[in-house]
PAKE-993534 format. One record per residue (C-alpha): z, y, x. Coordinates in pm, whole numbers, padded with zeros to 5 digits, always signed. Layout:
% residues N
ZYX;...
This chain:
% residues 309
+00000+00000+00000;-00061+00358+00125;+00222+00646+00127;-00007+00737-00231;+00046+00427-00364;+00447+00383-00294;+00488+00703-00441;+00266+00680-00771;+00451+00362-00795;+00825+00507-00790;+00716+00762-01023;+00576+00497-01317;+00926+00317-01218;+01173+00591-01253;+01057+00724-01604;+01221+01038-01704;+01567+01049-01657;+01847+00878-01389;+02194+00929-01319;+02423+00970-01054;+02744+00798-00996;+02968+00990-00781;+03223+00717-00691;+03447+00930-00531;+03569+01050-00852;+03898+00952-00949;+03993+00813-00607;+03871+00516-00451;+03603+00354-00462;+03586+00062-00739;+03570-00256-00710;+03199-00446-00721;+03288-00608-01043;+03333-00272-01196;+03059-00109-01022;+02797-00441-01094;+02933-00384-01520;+02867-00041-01497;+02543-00067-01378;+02400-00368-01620;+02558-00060-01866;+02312+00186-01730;+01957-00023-01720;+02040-00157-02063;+02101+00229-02246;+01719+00277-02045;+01795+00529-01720;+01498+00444-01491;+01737+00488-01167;+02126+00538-01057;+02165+00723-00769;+02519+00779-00522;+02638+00939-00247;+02831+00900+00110;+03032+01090+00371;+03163+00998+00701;+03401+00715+00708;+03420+00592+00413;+03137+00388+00204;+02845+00273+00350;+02590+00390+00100;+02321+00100+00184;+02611-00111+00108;+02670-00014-00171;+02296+00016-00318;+02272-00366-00229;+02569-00454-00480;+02373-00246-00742;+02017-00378-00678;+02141-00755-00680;+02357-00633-01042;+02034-00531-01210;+01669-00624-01293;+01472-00317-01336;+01646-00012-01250;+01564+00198-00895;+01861+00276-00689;+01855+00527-00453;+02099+00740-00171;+02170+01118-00262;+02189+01169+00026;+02210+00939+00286;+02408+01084+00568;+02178+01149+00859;+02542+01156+01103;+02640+00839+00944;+02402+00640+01141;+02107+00689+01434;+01763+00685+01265;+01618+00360+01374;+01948+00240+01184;+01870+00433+00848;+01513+00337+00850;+01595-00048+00976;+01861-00050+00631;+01638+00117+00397;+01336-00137+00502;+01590-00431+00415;+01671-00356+00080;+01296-00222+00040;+01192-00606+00148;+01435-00712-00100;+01385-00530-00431;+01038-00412-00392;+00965-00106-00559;+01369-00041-00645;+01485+00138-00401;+01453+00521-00256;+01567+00683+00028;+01726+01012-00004;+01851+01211+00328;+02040+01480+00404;+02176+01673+00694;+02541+01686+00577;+02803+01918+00738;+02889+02077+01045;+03250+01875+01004;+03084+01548+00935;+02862+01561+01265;+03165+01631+01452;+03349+01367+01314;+03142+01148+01472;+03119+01280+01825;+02795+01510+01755;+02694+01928+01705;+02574+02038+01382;+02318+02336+01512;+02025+02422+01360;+01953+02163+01104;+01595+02155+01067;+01497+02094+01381;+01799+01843+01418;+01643+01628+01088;+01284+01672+01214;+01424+01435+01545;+01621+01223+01335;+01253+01182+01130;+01115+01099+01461;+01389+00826+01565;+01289+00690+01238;+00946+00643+01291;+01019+00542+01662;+00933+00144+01767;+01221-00070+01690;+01488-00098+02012;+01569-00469+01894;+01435-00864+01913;+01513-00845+01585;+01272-00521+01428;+01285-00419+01070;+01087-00565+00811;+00732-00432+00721;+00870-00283+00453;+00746+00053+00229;+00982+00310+00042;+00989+00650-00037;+01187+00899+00172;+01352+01231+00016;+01420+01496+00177;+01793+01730+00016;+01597+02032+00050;+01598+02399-00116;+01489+02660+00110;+01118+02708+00179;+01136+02539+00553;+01285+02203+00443;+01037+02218+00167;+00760+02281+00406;+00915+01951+00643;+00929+01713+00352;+00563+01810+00239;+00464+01740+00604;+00707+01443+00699;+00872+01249+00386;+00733+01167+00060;+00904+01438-00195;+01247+01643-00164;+01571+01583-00394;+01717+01929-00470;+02083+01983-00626;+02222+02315-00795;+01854+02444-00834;+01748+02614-01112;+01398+02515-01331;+01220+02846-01210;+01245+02690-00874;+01120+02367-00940;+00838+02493-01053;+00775+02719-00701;+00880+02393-00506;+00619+02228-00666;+00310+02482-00616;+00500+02414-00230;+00490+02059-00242;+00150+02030-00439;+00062+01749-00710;+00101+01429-00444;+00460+01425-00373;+00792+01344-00561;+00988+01608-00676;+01341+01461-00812;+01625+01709-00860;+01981+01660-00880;+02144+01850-01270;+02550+01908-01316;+02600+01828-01655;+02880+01899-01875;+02934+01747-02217;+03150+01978-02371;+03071+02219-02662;+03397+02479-02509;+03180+02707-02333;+03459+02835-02112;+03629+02508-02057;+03312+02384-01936;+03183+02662-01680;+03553+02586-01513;+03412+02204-01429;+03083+02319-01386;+03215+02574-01088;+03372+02254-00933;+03094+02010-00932;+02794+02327-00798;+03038+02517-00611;+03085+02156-00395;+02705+02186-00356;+02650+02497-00292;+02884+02531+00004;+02742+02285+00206;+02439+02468+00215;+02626+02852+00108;+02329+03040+00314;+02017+02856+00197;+02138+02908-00168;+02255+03296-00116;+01908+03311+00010;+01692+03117-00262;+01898+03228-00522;+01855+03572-00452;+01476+03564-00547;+01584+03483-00873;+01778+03860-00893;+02150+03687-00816;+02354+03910-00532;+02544+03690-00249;+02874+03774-00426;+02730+03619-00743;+02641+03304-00571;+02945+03266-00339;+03204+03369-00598;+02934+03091-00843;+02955+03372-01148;+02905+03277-01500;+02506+03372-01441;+02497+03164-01153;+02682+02851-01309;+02459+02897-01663;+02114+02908-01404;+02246+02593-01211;+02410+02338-01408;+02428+02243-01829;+02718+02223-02104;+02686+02132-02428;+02612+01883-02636;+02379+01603-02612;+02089+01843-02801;+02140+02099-02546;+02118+01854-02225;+01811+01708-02308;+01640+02065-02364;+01785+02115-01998;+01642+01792-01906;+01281+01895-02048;+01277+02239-01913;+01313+02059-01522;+01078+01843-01641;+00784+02066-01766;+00851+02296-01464;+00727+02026-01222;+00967+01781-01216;+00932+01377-01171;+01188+01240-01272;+01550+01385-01353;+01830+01281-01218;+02194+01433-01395;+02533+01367-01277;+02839+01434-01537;+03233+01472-01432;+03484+01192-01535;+03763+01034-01380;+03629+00704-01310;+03344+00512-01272;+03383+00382-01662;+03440+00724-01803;+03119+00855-01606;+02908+00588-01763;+03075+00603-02130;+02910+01004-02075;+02572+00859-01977;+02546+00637-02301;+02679+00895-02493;+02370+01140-02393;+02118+00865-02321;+01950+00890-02677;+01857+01262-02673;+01800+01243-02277;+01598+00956-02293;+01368+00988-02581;+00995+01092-02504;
């Protein structure tokens, strides 16, 4: 298959909408009974893909994505992110080309540069990102170090991007980007960036609550966590859209209202449709709850509006 055909593939795969399961909320992380439950939950309400995260030190998010992928059937998995100071590169590509020989089609590659904290957990400098993920690409693509190379297998690759230079990187070097805390309007410029050929998959807070104020106050949890890993990319983007660096680092009720959804399951979906007819692929929304089972009791609550055509 070509890098065309991997990525029309994932996009007839994932359907419209996906969700994200951040285990870390609530405390640790579940156990694999729980998670392998939830998950049968999710690919029977109809979400085309589940989507989860990792730091430094804790999960490994490969893992983890093999528990889910051997719990379901249909539905594609995929890391948002995975943690480019987690691992070298030959060792992310060598673990996404595993579970890519495994579950053909199922599985998609999301990386991210992480945090100046989480590089120097592990020894390493966190100075000027770009060009640090542009080697790590390389290492990727480097010939195997091992008697025991990965296997010939394809996936898509994702690059967490929102400012025009890791937009410009992932339309050169990966197969799409997978934004967070950006707003529709943007979307829609990312793809006039990115052009008709890649995957464009971003990342929506969700809130299911019809108390308007009640919800902004999780809301400013879940984008302000976002945002500041990336504070000067967003004070920058966001300020074509009109909103003033105090706006964005204090995350005002404009900015929360541009970058994240509360409601109820009516007012989601129209969310969910506006990303979409802006550009979007494929959807993918995350909602707060204090455990893996209350997360997924939100996703079948919304997956009738959300899902339907």
């Amino acid at each position: 298959m070509t890098a065309t055909d991997v990525i029309q593939s994932t996009r007839q795969r994932l359907g419209r909408v996906g969700i994200y399961l951040d285990t870390r909320l609530g405390g640790p992380l579940p156990p694999a009974t729980v998670q392998r439950e939830m998950l049968a939950r999710i690919e029977e309400l109809g979400y085309g893909s589940a989507w989860t995260n990792e730091a430094i030190g804790g999960k490994d998010v490969f893992a983890q994505l093999g528990i889910w992928l051997a719990a379901t059937e249909r539905v594609v998995v995929g890391s948002g992110i995975a943690n480019m100071w987690a691992r070298p590169g030959r060792t992310m590509h060598g673990a996404a080309a595993v579970l890519a020989d495994g579950y053909p089609g199922r599985f998609v590659l999301g990386i991210g540069t992480g945090k100046a904290d989480q590089a120097a957990a592990v020894g390493l400098r966190y100075d000027r990102p770009l060009a640090q993920l542009r080697s790590y690409l390389d290492q990727m693509e480097a010939p195997p170090l091992t008697i025991a190379p990965p296997p010939d297998a394809q996936y898509p690759r994702l690059l967490a991007a929102v400012g025009p230079k890791m937009l410009a990187l992932a339309g050169e070097r990966a197969d799409g980007v997978l934004p967070a805390a950006v707003p529709p309007e943007q979307i829609a410029a990312a793809r006039e960036t990115l052009g008709p050929d890649k995957l464009l998959i971003p990342m929506l807070a969700t809130v299911p609550d019809t108390d308007r104020q009640r919800a902004r106050d999780i809301a400013r949890t879940i984008v302000g966590g976002i945002i500041k890993r990336a504070e000067p990319q967003y004070v920058r983007s966001l300020g074509q859209l009109g909103f003033t660096e105090e706006a964005v680092t204090s995350l005002d009720d404009g900015v929360l209202d541009a970058l994240a959804v509360y409601g109820d399951e009516t007012v989601i979906a129209k969310r969910v449709n506006d990303y979409l007819d802006a550009g979007a692929d494929h959807v993918v929304i995350s909602a707060p709850a204090p455990d893996l089972v209350a997360v997924t009791d939100h996703y079948a609550r919304l997956a009738p509006a959300v899902l339907a055509s």
